[in-house]
C-alpha positions as CSV (number, residue, x, y, z in Angstrom):
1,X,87.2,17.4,198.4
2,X,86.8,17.4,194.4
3,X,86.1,15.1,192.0
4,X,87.8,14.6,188.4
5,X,86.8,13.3,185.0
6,X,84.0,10.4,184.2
7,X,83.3,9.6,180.4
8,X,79.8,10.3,181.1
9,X,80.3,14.2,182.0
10,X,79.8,17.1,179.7
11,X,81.8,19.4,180.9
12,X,81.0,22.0,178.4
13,X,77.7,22.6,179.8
14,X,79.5,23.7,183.2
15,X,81.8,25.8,181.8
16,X,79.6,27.7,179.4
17,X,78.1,30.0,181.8
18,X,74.8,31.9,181.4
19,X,74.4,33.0,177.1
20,X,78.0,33.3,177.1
21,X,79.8,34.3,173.5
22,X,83.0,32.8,172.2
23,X,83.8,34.8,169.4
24,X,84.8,38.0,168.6
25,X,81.3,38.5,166.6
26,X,79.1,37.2,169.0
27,X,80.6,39.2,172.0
28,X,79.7,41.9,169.2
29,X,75.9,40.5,169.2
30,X,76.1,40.1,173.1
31,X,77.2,43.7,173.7
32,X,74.3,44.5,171.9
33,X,71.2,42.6,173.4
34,X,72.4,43.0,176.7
35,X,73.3,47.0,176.7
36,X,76.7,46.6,177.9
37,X,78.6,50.1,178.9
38,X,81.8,48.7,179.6
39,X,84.5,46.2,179.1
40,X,87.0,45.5,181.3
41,X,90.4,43.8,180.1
42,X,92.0,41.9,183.0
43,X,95.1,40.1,182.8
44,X,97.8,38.4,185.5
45,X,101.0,40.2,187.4
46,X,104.0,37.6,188.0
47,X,102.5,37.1,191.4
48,X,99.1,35.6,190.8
49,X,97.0,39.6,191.1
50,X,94.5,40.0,188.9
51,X,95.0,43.6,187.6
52,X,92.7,45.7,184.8
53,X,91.3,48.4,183.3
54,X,88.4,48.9,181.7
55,X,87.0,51.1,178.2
56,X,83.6,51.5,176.7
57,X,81.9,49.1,175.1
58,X,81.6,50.5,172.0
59,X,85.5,50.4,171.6
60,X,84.8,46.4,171.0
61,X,81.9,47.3,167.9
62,X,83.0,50.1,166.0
63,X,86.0,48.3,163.9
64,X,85.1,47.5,160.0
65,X,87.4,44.6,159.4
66,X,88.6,42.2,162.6
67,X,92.0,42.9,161.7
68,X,91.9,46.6,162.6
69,X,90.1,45.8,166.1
70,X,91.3,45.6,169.3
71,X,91.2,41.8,169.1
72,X,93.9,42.0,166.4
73,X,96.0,44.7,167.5
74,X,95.7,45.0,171.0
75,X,95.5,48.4,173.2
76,X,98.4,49.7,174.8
77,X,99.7,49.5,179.1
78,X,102.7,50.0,181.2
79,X,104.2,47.4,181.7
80,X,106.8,49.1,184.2
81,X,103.9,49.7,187.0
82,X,103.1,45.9,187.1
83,X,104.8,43.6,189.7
84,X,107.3,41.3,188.0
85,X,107.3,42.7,184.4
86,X,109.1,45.6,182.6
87,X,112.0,48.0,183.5
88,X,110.8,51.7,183.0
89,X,112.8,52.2,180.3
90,X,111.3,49.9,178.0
91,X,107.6,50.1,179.6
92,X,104.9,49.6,176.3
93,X,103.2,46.6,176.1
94,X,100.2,45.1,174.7
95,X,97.0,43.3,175.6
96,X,94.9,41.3,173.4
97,X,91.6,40.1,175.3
98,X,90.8,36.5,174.3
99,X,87.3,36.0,173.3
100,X,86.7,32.5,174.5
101,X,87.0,33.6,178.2
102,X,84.3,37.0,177.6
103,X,81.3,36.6,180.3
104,X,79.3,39.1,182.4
105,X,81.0,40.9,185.5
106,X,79.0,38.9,188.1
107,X,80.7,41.8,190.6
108,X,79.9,45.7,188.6
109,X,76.5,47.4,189.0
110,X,77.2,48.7,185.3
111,X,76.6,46.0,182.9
112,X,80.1,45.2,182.2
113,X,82.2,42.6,180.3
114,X,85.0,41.0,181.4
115,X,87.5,39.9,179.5
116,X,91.3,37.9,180.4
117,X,94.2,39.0,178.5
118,X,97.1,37.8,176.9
119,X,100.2,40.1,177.2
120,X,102.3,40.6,173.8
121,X,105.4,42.7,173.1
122,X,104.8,45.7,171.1
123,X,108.4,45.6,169.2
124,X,108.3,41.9,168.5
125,X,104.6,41.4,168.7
126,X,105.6,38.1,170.4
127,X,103.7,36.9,173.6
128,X,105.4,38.3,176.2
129,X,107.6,35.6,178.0
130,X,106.8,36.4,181.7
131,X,102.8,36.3,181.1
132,X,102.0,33.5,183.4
133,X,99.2,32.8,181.2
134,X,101.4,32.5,178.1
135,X,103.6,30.0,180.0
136,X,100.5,27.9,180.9
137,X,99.9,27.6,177.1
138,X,103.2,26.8,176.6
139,X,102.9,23.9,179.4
140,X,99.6,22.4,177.7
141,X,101.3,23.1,173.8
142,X,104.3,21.6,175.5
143,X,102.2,18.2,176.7
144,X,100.6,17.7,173.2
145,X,104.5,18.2,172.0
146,X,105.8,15.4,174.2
147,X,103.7,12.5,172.7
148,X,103.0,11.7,176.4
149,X,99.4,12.8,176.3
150,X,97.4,15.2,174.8
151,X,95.4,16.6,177.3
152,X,95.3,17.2,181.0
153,X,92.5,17.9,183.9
154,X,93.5,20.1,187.2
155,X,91.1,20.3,190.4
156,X,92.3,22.3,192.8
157,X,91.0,22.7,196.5
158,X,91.5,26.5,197.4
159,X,90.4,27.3,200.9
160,X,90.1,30.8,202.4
161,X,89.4,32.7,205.3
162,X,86.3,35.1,206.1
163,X,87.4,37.6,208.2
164,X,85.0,40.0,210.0
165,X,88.1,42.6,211.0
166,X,91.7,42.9,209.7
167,X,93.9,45.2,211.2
168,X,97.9,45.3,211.1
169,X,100.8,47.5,210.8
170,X,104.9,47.8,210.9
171,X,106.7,51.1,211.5
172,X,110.1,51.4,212.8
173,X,109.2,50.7,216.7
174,X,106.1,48.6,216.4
175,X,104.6,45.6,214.5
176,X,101.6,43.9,215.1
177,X,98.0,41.7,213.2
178,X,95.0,41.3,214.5
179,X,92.2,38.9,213.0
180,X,88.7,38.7,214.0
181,X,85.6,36.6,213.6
182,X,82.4,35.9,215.0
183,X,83.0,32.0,214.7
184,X,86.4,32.5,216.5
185,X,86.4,29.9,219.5
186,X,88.8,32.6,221.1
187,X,85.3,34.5,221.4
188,X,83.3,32.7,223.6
189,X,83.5,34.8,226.5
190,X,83.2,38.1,224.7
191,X,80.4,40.3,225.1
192,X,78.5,40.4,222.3
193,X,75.3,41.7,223.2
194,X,74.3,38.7,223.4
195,X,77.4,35.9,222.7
196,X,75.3,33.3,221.1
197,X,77.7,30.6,221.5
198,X,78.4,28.1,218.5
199,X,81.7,29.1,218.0
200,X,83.6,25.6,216.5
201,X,86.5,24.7,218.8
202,X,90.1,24.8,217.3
203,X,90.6,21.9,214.4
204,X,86.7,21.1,214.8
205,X,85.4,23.2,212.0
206,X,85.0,20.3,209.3
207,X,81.4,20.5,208.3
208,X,79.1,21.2,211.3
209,X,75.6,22.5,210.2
210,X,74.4,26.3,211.1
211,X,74.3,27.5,213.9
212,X,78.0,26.9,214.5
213,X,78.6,27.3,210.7
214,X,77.4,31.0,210.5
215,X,78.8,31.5,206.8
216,X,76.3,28.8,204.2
217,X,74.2,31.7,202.6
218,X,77.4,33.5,201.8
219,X,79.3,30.7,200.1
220,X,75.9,29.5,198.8
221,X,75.9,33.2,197.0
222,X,79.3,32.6,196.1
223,X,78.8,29.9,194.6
224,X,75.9,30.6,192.5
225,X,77.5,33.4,191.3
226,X,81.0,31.6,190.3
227,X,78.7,29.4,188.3
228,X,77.1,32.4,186.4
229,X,80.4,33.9,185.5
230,X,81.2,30.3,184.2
231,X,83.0,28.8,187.0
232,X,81.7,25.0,187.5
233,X,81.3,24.8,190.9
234,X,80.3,21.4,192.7
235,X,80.1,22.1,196.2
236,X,81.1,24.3,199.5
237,X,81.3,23.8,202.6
238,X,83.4,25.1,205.8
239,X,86.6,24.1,206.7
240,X,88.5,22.5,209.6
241,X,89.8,25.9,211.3
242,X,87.9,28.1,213.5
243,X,87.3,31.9,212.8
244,X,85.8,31.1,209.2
245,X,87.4,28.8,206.7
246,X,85.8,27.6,204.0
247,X,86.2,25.7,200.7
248,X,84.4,25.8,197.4
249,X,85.1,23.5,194.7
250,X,85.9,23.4,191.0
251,X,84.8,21.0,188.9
252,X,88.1,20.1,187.0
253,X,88.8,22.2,183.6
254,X,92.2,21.7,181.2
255,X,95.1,23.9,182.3
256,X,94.8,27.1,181.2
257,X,90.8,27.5,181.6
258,X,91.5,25.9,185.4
259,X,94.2,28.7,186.0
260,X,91.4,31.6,184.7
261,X,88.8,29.9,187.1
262,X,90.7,30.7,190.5
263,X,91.5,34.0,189.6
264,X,87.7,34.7,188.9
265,X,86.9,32.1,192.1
266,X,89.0,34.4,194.6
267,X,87.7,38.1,192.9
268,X,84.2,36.6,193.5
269,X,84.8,35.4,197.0
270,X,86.2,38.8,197.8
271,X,83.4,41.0,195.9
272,X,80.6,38.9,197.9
273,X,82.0,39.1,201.1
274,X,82.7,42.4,201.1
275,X,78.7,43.4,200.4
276,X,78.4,41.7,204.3
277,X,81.1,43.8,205.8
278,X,83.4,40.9,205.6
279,X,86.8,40.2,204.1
280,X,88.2,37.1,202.6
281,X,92.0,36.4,203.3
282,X,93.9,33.5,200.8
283,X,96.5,34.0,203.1
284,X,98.0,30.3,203.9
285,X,98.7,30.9,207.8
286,X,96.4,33.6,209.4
287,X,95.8,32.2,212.5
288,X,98.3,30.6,214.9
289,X,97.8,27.0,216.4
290,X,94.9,25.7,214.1
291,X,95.0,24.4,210.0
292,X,96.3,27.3,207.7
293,X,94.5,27.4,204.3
294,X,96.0,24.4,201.8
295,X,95.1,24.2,197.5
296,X,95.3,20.5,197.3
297,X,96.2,20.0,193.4
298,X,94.6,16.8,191.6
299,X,96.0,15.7,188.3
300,X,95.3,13.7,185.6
301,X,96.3,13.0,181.7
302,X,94.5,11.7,178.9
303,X,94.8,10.9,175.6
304,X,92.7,9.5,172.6
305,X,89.9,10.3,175.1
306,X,91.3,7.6,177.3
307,X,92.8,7.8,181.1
308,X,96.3,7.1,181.5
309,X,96.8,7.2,185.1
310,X,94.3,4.0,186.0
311,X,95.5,0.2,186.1
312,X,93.0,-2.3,187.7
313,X,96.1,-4.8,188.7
314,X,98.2,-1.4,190.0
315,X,98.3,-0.2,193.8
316,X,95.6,1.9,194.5
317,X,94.5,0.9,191.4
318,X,97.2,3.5,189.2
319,X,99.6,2.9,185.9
320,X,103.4,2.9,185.5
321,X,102.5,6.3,183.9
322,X,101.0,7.8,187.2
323,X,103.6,5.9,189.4
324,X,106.1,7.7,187.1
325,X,104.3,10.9,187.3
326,X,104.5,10.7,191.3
327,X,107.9,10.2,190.7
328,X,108.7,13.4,188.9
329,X,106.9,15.3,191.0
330,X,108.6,14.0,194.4
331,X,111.8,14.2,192.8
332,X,111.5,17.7,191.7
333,X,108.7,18.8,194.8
334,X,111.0,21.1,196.5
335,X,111.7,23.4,193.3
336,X,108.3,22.9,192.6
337,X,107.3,24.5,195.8
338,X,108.8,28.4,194.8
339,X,106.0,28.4,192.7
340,X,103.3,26.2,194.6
341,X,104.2,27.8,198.3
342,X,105.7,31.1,196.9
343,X,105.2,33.2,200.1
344,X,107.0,33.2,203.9
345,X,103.4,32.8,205.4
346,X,103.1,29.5,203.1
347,X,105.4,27.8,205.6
348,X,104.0,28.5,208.6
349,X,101.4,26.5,207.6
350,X,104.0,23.5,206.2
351,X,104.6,21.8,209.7
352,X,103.8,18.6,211.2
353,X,100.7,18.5,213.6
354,X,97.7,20.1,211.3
355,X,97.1,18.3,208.6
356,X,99.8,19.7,206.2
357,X,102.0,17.7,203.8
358,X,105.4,18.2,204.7
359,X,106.6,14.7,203.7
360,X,107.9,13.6,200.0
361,X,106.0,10.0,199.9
362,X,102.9,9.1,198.1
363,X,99.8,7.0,199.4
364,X,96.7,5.9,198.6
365,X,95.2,7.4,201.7
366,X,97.9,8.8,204.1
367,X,97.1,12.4,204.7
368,X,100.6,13.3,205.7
369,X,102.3,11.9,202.0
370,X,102.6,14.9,199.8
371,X,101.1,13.0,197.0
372,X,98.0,10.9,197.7
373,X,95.7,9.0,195.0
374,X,92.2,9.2,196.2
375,X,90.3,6.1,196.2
376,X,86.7,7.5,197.0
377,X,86.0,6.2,192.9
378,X,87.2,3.1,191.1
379,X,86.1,4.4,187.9
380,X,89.4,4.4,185.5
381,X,88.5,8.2,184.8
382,X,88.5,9.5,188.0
383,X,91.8,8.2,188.5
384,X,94.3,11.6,189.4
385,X,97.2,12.4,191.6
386,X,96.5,14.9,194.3
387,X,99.7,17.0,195.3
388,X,98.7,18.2,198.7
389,X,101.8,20.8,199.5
390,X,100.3,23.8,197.3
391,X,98.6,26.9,199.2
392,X,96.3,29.3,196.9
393,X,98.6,32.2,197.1
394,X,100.4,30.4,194.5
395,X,99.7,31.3,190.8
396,X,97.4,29.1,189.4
397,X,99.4,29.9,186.0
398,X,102.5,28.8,187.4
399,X,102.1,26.2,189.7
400,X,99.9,24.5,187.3
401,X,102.4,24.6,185.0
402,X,105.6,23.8,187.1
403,X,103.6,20.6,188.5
404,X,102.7,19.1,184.8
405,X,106.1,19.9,183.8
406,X,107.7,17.8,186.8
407,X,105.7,14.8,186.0
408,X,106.4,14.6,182.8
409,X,109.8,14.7,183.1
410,X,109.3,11.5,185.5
411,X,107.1,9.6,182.8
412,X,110.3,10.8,180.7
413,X,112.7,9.2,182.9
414,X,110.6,6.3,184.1
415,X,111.3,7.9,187.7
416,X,110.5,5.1,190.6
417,X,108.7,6.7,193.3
418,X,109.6,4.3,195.9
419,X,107.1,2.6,197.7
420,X,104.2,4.2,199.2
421,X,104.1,5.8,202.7
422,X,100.8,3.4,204.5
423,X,102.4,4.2,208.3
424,X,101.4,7.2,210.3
425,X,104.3,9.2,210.1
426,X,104.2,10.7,214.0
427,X,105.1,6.3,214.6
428,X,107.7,5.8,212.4
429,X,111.2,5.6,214.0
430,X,114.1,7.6,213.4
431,X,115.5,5.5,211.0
432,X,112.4,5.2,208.9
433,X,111.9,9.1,209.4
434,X,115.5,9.9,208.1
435,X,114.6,7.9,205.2
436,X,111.7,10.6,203.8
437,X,112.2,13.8,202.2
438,X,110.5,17.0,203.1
439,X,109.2,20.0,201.5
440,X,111.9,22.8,202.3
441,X,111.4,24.6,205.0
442,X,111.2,28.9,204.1
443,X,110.5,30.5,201.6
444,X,114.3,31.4,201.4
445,X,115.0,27.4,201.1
446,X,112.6,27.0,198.2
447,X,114.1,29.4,196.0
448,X,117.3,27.8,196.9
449,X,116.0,24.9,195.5
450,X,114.8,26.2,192.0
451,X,118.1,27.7,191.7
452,X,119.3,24.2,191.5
453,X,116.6,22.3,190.2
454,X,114.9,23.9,187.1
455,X,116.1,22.2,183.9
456,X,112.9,20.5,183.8
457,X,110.7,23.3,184.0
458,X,113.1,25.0,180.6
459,X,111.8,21.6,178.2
460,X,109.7,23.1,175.2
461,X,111.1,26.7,176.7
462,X,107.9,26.8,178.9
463,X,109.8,28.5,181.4
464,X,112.5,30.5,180.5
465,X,115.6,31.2,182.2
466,X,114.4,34.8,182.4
467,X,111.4,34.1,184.4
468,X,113.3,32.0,186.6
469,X,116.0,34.2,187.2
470,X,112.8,37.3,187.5
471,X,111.0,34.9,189.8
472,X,114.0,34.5,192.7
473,X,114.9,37.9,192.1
474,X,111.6,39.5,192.8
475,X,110.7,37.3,195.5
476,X,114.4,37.3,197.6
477,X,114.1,41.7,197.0
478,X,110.5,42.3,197.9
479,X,109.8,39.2,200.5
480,X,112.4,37.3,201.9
481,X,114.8,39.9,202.5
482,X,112.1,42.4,204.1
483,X,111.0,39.9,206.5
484,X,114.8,39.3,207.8
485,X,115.4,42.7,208.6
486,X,112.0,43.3,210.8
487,X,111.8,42.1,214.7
488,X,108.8,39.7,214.8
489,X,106.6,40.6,218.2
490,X,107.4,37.3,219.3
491,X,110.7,37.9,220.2
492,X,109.6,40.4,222.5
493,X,108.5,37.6,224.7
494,X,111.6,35.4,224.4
495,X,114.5,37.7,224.6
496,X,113.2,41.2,225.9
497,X,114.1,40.5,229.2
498,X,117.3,38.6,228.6
């Protein structure tokens, strides 16, 4: 549930955050007045980790021209201990904090401010070219580039688990998970000294008040602390599964800014949880036989200030534009999905039956298409595509990125989308199924599919061949192939006593 771009919203007075500087000289001034001891420089692995260190404050004050500062010249890292990046050999690199994103730690007891990176080459003093935040500039430089529009608004739907106990483990001759909560409807005959009941059945999760929703003052705290650190925040609420899923949502933001709120929106999630002995999982499948965790993406594009996805004549109310924007996105979906479902776990949660878009269609309100164009607004600025198949362990970076880049290539290309899916799927026949697409299957199959299908995402080089070629590598080496080689305990119970 999110909303997305009216002419009358500021959006600036969201995104501000709480006396938050911009520039180099008033992060100067704000270090100052608020006795901050530390900074602490964060910046993005290939995966989608946040990853930092941190250095006293007074590193950011005591430079006499700006061009000798840190801001300027950057302070030094290795590269070679960060997932995705360089070889050992040629480890250096460099991080240059960018001012416009400095606010106040809302997690560290020392007053400390936090800062996102950009990653640069020392040698070349380039940006460095697997950065995923660098390629999100490139996709938003790339859009102004095309002529197509000049700006573009994401609003992403990132839901999450809150775990009260985690446990698993793989050695050579066992292998096992366990998940726990207090809300799990798998509790209701434990002993709990006493079991107070209110535990929501499986699928019934979707916005019953306390007692049965046990987690509002946490998200509450969550959510009034994302909005201190600058996150704009509209609303929470828990989710459909049992055992403690939730959603919080964003109020949209351009690319780039969107892709540096859900890092800061899952750190927060896990700080505050973890100050109530809880854990927060972004995992997309934790729990068998109810909904996994989904990041339902919504779209738009503008330019001159004006919406270009809204047609009053058009179905559902949408332009050739956003018809042609569906269109690039189903035709390209299934490369699109190494970056949008980029784990194994991301499809378990891809099958028919709980309320996951497996099927390449669009609709105005059919749940099961991939795309859908919400209809709760007829206001021509809330007009956006919402591409339903993401899960949030995706890079925000990325998958941002690989989605724009998909679309336009269909408003390119004038790419038909067919005509929209208005049946329930489960009643279609045969035929009609055969007729539909689907998102690929594994992991395995998705990067199968970018192998074939990635031309698109190499327009304006905002992808590069390298990242690609870095991107299948890393994830056949360190995921797919792992998995392959373990038993799962499942097959215990099939074919132990075969």
């Amino acid at each position: 549930m999110t909303t997305l771009v009216t002419e009358k919203d500021d959006h600036d007075d969201f995104s501000k955050g709480e006396d938050r500087p911009r520039t180099p000289e008033a992060i100067k001034a704000y270090i100052q007045k608020k006795d901050i001891q530390v900074v602490d420089l964060k910046f993005n692995d290939l995966p989608g980790l946040w990853q930092h260190f941190s250095i006293p404050a007074s590193e950011l004050l005591h430079y006499d021209k700006l061009e000798k500062s840190l801001w300027v010249q950057g302070i030094g890292f290795d590269g070679s201990s960060i997932r995705g990046f360089k070889k050992i050999q040629e480890s250096d690199m460099i991080l240059k904090p960018d001012p416009a994103t400095a606010v106040l730690d809302p997690v560290c007891k020392i007053p400390t401010l936090s800062l996102i990176c950009d990653i640069y080459d020392p040698i070349t003093k380039e940006p460095y070219s697997r950065d995923p935040r660098y390629i999100a500039k490139k996709a938003e430089a790339y859009l102004k580039k095309s002529g197509i529009a000049d700006r573009s608004f994401w609003g992403p739907e990132a839901e999450f688990f809150i775990l009260d106990d985690v446990r698993f483990d793989q050695t050579e001759n066992s292998a096992y998970y366990y998940v726990d909560s207090v809300e799990g409807t798998w509790n209701t005959g434990r002993d709990e000294k006493p079991n107070l009941g209110y535990k929501p059945r499986y699928k019934e999760g979707y916005f019953p008040v306390p007692p049965h929703d046990t987690l509002q003052d946490i998200r509450s705290e969550i959510m009034i602390t994302l909005r201190k650190a600058g996150v704009p925040v509209e609303c929470h609420h828990h989710e459909v599964a049992t055992g403690g899923q939730c959603e919080i949502d964003i109020r949209y933001s351009p690319l780039v800014e969107m892709a540096d709120h859900i890092l800061m929106y899952k750190y927060v999630i896990k700080n505050v949880v973890r100050k109530y002995n809880k854990t927060a999982t972004f995992m997309p499948k934790p729990l068998f036989n109810d909904n996994g965790s989904g990041m339902h993406v919504h779209s738009s594009l503008w330019k001159s200030g004006a919406p270009l996805f809204y047609d009053a004549k058009g179905y559902a109310q949408i332009s050739d534009v956003c018809k042609w924007y569906i269109g690039g996105i189903l035709n390209h979906a299934r490369a699109i999905m190494a970056f949008a479902a980029p784990t194994t776990n991301s499809y378990r949660r891809l099958v028919p039956g709980f309320e996951a878009p497996v099927n390449l269609a669009y609709s105005a309100r059919n749940r099961s298409a991939v795309c859908r164009i919400p209809v709760y607004s007829a206001e021509a600025a809330s007009k956006r595509v919402e591409f339903r198949a993401p899960d949030p362990s995706a890079n925000s970076y990325l998958a941002f990125s690989a989605i724009l880049m998909a679309g336009l290539d269909g408003i390119r290309k004038k790419i038909d989308p067919g005509a929209p899916l208005e049946k329930n799927i489960y009643d279609l026949s045969p035929e009609e199924k055969a007729k539909i697409g689907s998102v690929p299957g594994s992991l395995e199959e998705a990067m199968e599919c970018l192998e074939k299908d990635h031309a698109f995402l190499l327009e304006g080089d905002v992808f590069t061949r390298d990242v690609i070629e870095t991107w299948i590598d890393y994830k056949r080496e360190t995921e797919v192939e792992p998995l392959k080689l373990r038993p799962h305990p499942y097959e215990f119970h099939m074919y132990f006593d075969i």
